[in-house]
C-alpha positions as CSV (number, residue, x, y, z in Angstrom):
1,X,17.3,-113.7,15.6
2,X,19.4,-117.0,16.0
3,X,17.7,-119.7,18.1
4,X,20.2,-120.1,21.2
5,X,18.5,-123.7,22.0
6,X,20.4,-125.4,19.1
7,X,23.8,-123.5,19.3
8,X,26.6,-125.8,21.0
9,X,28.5,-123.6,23.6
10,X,31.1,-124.4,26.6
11,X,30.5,-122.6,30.1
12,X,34.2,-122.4,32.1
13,X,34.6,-121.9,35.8
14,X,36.8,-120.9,38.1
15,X,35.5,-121.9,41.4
16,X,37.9,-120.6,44.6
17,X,37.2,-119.8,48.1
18,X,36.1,-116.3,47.8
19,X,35.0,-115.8,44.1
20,X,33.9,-116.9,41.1
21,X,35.2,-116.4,38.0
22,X,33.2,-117.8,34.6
23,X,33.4,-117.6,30.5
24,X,31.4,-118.7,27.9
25,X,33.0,-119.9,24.4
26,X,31.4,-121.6,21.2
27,X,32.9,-124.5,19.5
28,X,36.2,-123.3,18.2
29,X,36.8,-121.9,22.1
30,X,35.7,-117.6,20.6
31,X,34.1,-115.9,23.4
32,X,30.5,-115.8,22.9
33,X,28.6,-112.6,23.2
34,X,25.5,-111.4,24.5
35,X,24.0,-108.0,24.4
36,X,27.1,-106.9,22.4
37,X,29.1,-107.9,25.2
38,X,31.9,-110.8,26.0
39,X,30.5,-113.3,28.5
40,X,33.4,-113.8,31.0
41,X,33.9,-112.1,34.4
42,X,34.0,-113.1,38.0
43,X,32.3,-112.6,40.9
44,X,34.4,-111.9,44.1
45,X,32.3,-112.6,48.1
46,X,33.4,-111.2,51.2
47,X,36.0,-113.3,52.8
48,X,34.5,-116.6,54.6
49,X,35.1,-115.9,58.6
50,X,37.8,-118.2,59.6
51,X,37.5,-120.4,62.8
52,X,41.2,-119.2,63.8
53,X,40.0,-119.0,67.7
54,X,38.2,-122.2,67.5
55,X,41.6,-123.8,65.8
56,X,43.7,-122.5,68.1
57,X,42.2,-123.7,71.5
58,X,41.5,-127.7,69.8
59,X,45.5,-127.4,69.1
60,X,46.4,-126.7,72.4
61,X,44.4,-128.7,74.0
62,X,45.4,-131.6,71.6
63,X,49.2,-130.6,72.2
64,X,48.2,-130.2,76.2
65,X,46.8,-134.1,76.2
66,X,49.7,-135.6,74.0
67,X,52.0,-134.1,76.6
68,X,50.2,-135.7,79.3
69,X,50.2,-138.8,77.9
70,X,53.8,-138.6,77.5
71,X,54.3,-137.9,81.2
72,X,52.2,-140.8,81.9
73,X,53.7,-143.6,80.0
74,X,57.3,-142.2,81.2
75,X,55.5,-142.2,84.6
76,X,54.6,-145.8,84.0
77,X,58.1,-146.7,82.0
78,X,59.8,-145.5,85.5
79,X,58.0,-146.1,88.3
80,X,59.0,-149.3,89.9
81,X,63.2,-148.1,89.4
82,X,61.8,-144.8,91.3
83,X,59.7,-146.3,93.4
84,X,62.4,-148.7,95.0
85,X,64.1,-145.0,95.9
86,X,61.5,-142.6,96.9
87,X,57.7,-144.5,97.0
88,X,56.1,-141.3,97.4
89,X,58.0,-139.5,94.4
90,X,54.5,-139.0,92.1
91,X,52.7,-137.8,95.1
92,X,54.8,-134.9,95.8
93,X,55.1,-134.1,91.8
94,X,51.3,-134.3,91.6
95,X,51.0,-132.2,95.0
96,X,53.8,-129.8,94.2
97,X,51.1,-127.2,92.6
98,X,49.4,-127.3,95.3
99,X,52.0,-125.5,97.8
100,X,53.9,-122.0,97.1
């Protein structure tokens, strides 16, 4: 029986999302064997859940305040040239979800 201690060998792997994949070689890169059999293989998992609804409702809500902040330095850009026409202009645009 060989003494595995003092035999120099190089482990490979493949680490990805879902699965593992692994090999074992000597020296001169030859699959290694044990129990009569090659040692390379992988090991696939169940799928990680994805956050997709979580995602989803931070984008639009991101996309939902970068609009808003649009409207408000165009509010802000505009509002004395507006104002000098129709004072009450942003009111009745803030107030006009408010009526039918």
């Amino acid at each position: 029986m060989k003494n595995a201690q003092n035999k120099n060998y190089y482990l490979s792997l493949d680490i990805g999302t879902d699965s593992v994949g692994y090999a074992a070689t000597d020296e001169n890169y030859n699959l290694l064997k044990f129990h009569g059999e090659p040692v390379w293989g992988a090991t696939v998992f169940d799928a990680a859940s994805l956050n997709t609804d979580r995602r989803t409702f931070r984008t639009a809500r991101r996309r939902l305040d970068r609009r808003q902040q649009r409207i408000d330095l165009l509010q802000e850009l505009f509002a004395k040239e507006i104002g000098k026409i129709d004072p009450r202009f942003f009111i009745r645009m803030e107030e006009s979800t408010l009526y039918p």
